[in-house]
PDB file with one MODEL, atoms N, CA, C and O in Angstrom:
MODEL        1
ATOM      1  N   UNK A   1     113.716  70.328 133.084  1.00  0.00           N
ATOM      2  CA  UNK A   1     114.505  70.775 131.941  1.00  0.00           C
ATOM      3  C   UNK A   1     113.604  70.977 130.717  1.00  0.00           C
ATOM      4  O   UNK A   1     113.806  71.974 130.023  1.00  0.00           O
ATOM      5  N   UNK A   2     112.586  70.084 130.378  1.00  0.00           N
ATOM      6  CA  UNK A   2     111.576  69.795 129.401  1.00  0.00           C
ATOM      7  C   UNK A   2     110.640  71.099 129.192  1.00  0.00           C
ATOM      8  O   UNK A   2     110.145  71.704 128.240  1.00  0.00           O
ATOM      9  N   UNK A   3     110.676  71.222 130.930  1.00  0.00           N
ATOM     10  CA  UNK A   3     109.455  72.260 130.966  1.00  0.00           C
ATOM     11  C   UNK A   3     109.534  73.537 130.797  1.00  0.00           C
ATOM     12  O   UNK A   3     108.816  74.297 130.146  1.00  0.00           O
ATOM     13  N   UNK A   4     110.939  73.822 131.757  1.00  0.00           N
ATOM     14  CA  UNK A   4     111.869  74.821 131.319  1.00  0.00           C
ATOM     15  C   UNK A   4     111.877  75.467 129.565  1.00  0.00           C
ATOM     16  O   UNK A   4     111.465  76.598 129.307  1.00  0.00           O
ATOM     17  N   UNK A   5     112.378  74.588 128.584  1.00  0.00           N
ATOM     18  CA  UNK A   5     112.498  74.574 127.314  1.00  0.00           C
ATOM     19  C   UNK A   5     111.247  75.001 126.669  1.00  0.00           C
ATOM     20  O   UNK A   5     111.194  75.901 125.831  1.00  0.00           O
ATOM     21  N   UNK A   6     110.173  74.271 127.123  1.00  0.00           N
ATOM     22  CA  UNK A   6     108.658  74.453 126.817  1.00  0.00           C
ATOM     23  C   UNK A   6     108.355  76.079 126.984  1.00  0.00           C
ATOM     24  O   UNK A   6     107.929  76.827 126.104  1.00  0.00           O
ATOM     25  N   UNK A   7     108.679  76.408 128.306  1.00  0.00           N
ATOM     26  CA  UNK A   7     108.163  78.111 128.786  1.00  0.00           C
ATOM     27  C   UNK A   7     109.256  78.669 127.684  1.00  0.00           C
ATOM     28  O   UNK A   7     108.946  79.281 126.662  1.00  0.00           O
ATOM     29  N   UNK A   8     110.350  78.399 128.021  1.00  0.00           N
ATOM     30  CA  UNK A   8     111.460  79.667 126.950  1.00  0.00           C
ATOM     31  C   UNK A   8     110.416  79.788 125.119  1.00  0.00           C
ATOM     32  O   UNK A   8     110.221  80.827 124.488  1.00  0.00           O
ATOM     33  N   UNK A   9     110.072  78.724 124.827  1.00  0.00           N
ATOM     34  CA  UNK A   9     109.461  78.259 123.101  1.00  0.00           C
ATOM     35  C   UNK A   9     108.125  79.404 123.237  1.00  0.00           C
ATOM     36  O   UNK A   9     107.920  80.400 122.543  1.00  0.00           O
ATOM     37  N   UNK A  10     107.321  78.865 124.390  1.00  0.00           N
ATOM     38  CA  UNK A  10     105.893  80.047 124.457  1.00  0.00           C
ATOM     39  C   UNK A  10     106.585  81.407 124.689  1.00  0.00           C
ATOM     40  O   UNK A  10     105.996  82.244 124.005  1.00  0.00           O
ATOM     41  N   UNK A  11     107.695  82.009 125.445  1.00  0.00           N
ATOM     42  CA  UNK A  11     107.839  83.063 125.742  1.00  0.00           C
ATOM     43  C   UNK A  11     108.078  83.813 124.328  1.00  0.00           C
ATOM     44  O   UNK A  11     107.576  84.843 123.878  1.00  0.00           O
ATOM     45  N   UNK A  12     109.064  82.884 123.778  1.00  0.00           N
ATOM     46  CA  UNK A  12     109.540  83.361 122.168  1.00  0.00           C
ATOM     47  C   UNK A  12     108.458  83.491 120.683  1.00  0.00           C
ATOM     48  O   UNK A  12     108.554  84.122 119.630  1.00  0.00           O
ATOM     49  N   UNK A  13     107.305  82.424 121.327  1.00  0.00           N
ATOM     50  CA  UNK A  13     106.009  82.417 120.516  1.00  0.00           C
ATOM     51  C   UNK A  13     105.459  84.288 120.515  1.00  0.00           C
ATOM     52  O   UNK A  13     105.346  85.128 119.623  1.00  0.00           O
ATOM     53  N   UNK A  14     105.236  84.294 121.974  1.00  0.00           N
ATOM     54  CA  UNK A  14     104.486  85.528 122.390  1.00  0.00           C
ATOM     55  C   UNK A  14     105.026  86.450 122.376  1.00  0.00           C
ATOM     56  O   UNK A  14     104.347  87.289 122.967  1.00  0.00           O
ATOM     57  N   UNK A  15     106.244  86.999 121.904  1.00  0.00           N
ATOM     58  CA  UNK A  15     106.942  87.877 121.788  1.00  0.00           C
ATOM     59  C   UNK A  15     106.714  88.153 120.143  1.00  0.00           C
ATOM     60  O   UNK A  15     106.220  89.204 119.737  1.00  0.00           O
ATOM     61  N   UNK A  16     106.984  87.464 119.581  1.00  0.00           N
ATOM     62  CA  UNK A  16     106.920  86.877 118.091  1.00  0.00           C
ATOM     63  C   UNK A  16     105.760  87.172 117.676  1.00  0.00           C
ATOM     64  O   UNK A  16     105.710  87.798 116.618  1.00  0.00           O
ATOM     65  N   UNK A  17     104.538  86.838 118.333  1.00  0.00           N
ATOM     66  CA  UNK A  17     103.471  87.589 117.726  1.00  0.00           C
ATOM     67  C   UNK A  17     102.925  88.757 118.256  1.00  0.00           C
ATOM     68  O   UNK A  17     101.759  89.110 118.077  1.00  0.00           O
ATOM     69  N   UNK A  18     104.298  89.741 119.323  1.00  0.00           N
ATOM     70  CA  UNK A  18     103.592  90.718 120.184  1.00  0.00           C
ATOM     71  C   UNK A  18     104.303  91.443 118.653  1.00  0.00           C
ATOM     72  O   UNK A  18     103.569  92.188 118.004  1.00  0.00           O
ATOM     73  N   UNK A  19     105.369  91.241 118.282  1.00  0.00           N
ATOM     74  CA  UNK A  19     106.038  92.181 117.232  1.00  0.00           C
ATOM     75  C   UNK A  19     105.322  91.986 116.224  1.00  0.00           C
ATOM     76  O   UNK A  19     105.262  92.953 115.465  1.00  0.00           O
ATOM     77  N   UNK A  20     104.805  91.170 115.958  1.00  0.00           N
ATOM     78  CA  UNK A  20     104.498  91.075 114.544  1.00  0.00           C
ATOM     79  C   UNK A  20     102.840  91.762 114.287  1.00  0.00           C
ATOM     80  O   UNK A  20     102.260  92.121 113.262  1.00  0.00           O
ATOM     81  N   UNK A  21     102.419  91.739 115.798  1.00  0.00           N
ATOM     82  CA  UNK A  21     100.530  92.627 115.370  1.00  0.00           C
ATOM     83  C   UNK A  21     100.904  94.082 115.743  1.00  0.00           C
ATOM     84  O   UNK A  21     100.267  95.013 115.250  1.00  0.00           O
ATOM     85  N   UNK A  22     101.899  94.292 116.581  1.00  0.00           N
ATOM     86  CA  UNK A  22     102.737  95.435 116.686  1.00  0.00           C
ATOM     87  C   UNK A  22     103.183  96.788 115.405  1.00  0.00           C
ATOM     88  O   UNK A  22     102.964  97.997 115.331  1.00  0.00           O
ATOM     89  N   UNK A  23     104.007  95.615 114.413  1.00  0.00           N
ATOM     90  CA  UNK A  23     104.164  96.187 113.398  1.00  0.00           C
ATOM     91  C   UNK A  23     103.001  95.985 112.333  1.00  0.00           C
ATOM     92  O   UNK A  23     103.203  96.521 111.244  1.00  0.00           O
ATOM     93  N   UNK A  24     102.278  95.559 112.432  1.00  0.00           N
ATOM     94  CA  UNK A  24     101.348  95.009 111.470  1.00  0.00           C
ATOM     95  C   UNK A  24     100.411  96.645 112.039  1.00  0.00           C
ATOM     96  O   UNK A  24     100.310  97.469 111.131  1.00  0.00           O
ATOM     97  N   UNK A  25      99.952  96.957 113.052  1.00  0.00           N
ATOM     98  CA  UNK A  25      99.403  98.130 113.276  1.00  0.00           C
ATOM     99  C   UNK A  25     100.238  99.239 112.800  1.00  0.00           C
ATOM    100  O   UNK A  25      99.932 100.123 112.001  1.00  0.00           O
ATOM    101  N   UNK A  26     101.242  99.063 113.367  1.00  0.00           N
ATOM    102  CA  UNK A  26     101.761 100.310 112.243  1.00  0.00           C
ATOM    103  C   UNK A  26     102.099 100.933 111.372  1.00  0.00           C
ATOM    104  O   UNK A  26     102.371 102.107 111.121  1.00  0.00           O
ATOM    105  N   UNK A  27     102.027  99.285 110.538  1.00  0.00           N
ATOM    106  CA  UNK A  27     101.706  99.306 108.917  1.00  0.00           C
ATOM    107  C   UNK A  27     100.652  99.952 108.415  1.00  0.00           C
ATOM    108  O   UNK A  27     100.727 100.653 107.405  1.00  0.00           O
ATOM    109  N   UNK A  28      99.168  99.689 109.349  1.00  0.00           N
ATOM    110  CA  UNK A  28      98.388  99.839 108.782  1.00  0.00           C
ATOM    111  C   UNK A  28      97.795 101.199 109.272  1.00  0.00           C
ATOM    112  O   UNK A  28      96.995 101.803 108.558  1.00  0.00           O
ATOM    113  N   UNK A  29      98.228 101.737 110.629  1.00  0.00           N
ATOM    114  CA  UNK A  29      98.580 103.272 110.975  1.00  0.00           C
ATOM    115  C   UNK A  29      99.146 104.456 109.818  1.00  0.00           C
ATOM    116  O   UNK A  29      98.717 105.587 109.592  1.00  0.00           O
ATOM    117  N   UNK A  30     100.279 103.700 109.201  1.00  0.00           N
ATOM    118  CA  UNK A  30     101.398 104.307 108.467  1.00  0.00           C
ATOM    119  C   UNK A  30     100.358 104.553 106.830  1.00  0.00           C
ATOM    120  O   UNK A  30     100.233 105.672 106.330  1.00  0.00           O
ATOM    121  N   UNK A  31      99.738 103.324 106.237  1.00  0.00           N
ATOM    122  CA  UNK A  31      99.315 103.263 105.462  1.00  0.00           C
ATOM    123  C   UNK A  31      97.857 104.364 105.288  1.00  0.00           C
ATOM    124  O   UNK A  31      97.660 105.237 104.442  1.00  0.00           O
ATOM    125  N   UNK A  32      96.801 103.821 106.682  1.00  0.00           N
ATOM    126  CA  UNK A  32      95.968 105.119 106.510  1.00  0.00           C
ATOM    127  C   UNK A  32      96.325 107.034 106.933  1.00  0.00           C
ATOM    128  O   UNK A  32      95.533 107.977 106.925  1.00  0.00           O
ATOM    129  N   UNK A  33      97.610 107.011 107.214  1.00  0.00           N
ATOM    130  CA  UNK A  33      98.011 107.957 107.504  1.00  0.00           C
ATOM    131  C   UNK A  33      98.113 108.553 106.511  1.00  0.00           C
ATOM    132  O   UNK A  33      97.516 109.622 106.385  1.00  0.00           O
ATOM    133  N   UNK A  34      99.017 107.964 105.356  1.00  0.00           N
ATOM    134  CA  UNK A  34      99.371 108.705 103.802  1.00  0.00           C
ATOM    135  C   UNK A  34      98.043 108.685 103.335  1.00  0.00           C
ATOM    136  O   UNK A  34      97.852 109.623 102.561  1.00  0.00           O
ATOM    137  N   UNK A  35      96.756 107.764 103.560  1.00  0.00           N
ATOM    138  CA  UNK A  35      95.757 108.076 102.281  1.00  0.00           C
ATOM    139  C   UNK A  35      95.241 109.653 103.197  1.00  0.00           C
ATOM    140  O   UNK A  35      94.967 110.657 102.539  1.00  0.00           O
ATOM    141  N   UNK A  36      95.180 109.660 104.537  1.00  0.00           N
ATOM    142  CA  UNK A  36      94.613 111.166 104.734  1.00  0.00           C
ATOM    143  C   UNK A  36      95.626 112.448 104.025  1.00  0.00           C
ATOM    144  O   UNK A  36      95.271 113.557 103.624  1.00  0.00           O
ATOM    145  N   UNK A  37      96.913 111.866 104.046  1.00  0.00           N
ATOM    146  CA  UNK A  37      97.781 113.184 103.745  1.00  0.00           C
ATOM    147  C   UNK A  37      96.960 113.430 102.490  1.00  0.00           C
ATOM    148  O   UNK A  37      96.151 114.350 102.373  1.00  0.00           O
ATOM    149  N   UNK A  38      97.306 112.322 101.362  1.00  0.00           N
ATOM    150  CA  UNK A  38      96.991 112.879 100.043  1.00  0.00           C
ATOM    151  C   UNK A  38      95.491 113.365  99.630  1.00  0.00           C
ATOM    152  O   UNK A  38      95.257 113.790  98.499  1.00  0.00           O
ATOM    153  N   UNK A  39      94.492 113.265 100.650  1.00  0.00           N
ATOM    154  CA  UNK A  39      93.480 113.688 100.286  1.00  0.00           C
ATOM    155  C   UNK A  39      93.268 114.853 100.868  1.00  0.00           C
ATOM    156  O   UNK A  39      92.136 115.331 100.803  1.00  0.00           O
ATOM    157  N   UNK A  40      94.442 115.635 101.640  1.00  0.00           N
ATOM    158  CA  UNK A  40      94.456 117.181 102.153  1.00  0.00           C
ATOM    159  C   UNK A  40      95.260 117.840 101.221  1.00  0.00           C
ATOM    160  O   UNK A  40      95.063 119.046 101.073  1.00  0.00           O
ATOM    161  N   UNK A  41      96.112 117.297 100.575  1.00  0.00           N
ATOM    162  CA  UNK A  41      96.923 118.210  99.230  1.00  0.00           C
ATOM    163  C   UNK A  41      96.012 117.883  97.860  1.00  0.00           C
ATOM    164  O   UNK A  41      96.329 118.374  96.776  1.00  0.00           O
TER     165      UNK A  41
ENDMDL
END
């Protein structure tokens, strides 16, 4: 039951930081994306 509980906590860890470097890249995708726009207009 313990151990059980243990795997569900890591599964929710690793998910948790799959989204979060996930969006964190596409923050920083999103971000160098606009500095190229504005240096073509």
């Amino acid at each position: 039951m313990i151990k059980e509980f243990k795997d569900l906590i890591d599964n929710l860890k690793f998910s948790f930081y799959k989204v979060l470097l996930t969006s964190w890249e596409i923050i920083a995708f999103y971000k160098s994306g606009n500095k190229g726009i504005s240096k073509n207009t």
